[in-house]
C-alpha angles and dihedrals in degrees: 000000000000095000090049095048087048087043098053134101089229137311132236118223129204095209100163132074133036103277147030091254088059083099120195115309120221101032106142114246089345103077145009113294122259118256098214109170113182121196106226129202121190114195125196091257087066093253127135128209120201125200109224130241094247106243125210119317107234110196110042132040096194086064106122094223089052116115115240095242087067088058113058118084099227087060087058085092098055098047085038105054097023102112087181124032132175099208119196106191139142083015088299134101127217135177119222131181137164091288118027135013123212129207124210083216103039123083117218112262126193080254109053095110090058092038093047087052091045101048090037102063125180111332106174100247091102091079090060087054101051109098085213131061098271104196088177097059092033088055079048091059095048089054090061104040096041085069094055117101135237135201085213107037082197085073097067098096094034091055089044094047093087089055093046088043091053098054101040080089091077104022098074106221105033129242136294113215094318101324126104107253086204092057102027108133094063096039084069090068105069122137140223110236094196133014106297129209120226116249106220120156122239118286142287078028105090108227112248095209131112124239098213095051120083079241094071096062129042123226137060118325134177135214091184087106092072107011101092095062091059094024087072101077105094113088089193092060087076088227140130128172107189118241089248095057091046118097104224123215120191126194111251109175136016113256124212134175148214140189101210128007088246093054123085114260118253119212124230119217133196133190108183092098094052099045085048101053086050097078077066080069141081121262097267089051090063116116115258105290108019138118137189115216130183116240137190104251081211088073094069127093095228130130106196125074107322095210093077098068127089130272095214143041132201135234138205119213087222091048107038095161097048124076128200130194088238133346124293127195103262122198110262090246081210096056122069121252124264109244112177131193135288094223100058093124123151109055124200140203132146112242140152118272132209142166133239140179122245101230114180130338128218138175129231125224094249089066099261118134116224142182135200124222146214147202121235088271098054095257115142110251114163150325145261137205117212137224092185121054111242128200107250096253113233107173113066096214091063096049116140115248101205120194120220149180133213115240106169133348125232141190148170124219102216095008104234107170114201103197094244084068092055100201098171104166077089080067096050123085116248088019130121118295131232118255110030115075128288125206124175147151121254120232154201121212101219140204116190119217111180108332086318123095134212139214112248110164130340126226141137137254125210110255098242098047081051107054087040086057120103095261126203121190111221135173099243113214099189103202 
């Protein structure tokens, strides 16, 4: 579906009623009549002011004055891939293309441009444009589509395959249920900003769907903990975030997959590592295809201390306009794509197990659920963000003892916590201070279920609390 709806001239959407028998309003001698009502204000100059009919919300799919159509998760192609649609909502009818959107009620102003930019938000189609693999845009899509709603919660990987095949063309290595392979360390790190709620299928049918991929729960998640570490790699974004201010994560185990328990694993590998470090190196060292080159730092739009900043750059040969702060794996243009199965569900690794006790939860004011956690001794040790509420434990006896694995570790040179990062262990006593150096592990909270274990929460652990815990290697098989 994907192909037809990219390949068409333009498509028209039926964006308003309830149901896909609601048909197309306002077309003479054909269908019922529209029933368009505008609120009018005259004012002494002569001059008449009109309140708009509201259009689409694009960003967010749990607006109340968003159409329902924006709302389920099969219509995301066609809203997606159309380059062209012909929309008939709210009694009114709009175009919209790549580039403009016209109202049947709105009269052109010197601004529109401006105005389109402003009202249409982020909509997902910029990661199909970049010539490169773009893992912030693409986070920025999951946040939108993991809101939308399905009559069948199993679809959510199948509706979203024609957006993960397509850009497996630019993100060398394919997806995983969702998740970048080539980044997929840190794609396993996404975060729930509010409380989510677990996609299974009916029964006796047995859900399908990970539990340590976005498309296993349902409700709004974040990548903004670890993006900007792999988001700073464009040199045309004019844009430059210092070592010190950058959240590292660093690969810990090797992670392999399987669709079924009777089925071979299959190893996942990953290069970006690699192809980062070797900046570190001399030219020759360089990965095939790639050159260093010397810049003005002059030439970068940053306001903080420019000597921060880098003295080279990097090319590609496929990419000679676009310049990048160290190499990155590319997709071979000449090779098809990998695409991997949906059902690639239970995902493997060997890694090192503790246990820790649940100590207190709090929510922030954005909306996310926290705990705090402790050692054996009482000492605080790490963090955890929940996907389940839990109920705030005030009697020491009942305290939750949570196990969990390690899965990556992470640090920051001089710690500096914009609040989109929401790293609110800085806001907990006894925890890290801003400032000094902080290094963790990063870790998954883990129920078993016959031989198999699931994701329950994700947090991290300071490093040394970690290392002086009674550690227990295991072989991790995720479900």
């Amino acid at each position: 579906m994907a192909s037809t709806f990219a390949n068409a001239f333009f498509t028209i959407i039926a964006e308003q009623g309830r149901h896909a028998n609601f048909g197309l309003r306002g077309l003479r001698g054909i269908s019922k009549a529209r029933n368009l009502s505008q609120q009018a204000f005259n004012f002494d100059d002569g001059s008449q002011a009109i309140i708009r009919q509201p259009f689409r919300c694009w960003s967010s799919a749990t607006s109340p004055k968003a159409s329902l159509w924006s709302k389920r998760g099969w219509t995301s192609q066609e809203d997606q891939f159309s380059h062209r649609r012909i929309c008939f909502f709210n009694d009114t009818v709009r175009w919209e293309c790549d580039s403009a959107m016209w109202c049947e009620d709105r009269e052109i102003t010197e601004n529109w441009h401006d105005d389109f930019t402003n009202k249409q938000g982020y909509t997902g189609r910029e990661v199909f444009t970049d010539p490169y693999p773009n893992i912030g845009r693409y986070n920025n899509l999951v946040q939108i589509y993991n809101v939308k709603q399905f009559t069948h919660p199993e679809d959510v990987l199948e509706a979203f395959l024609g957006i993960t095949s397509a850009l497996s063309f630019k993100f060398n290595g394919g997806f995983l249920c969702g998740l970048p392979v080539m980044f997929f360390d840190a794609s396993l790190l996404w975060q729930p900003t509010n409380l989510l709620r677990r996609r299974t299928a009916p029964k006796p049918t047995p859900s399908r769907l990970p539990s340590w991929s976005w498309a296993g729960w349902h409700g709004r998640v974040t990548a903004s903990y670890f993006q900007d570490d792999f988001q700073s790699y464009i040199k045309q974004d004019h844009f430059w975030r210092p070592e010190k201010h950058i959240i590292h994560t660093t690969p810990l185990v090797d992670w392999s997959y399987q669709e079924k328990l009777s089925l071979e694993t299959i190893q996942l590998h990953s290069d970006w590592y690699a192809y980062k470090n070797s900046k570190l190196g001399e030219d020759n060292a360089l990965p095939a295809g790639w050159s260093r080159h010397a810049h003005f730092k002059e030439d970068i739009d940053w306001y903080g201390d420019r000597q921060s900043l880098p003295s080279v750059f990097y090319i590609h040969v496929s990419l000679p306009k676009i310049g990048f702060w160290h190499p990155i794996p590319l997709c071979d243009q000449s090779e098809r794509p990998v695409i991997r199965p949906m059902g690639g569900a239970l995902l493997s690794c060997r890694t090192r197990r503790a246990w820790f006790t649940l100590f207190q939860t709090f929510k922030s004011k954005q909306g996310s659920h926290f705990a705090s956690l402790h050692n054996d001794i009482g000492t605080y040790a790490g963090i955890l963000r929940l996907h389940n509420k839990l109920e705030t434990m005030k009697n020491p006896a009942s305290r939750t003892i949570c196990e969990l694995v390690a899965i990556s570790k992470g640090y920051t040179v001089e710690t500096y916590v914009p609040e989109s990062i929401q790293l609110y262990e800085f806001m907990i006593e006894g925890g890290p201070q801003k400032g000094q150096r902080y290094d963790f592990y990063n870790v998954l909270w883990v129920e078993w279920e016959d031989g198999i274990a699931y994701r329950k929460a994700i947090g991290r652990i300071e490093k040394n609390m970690w290392e002086s815990a009674n550690l227990e290697w295991i072989d991790l098989l995720l479900g």
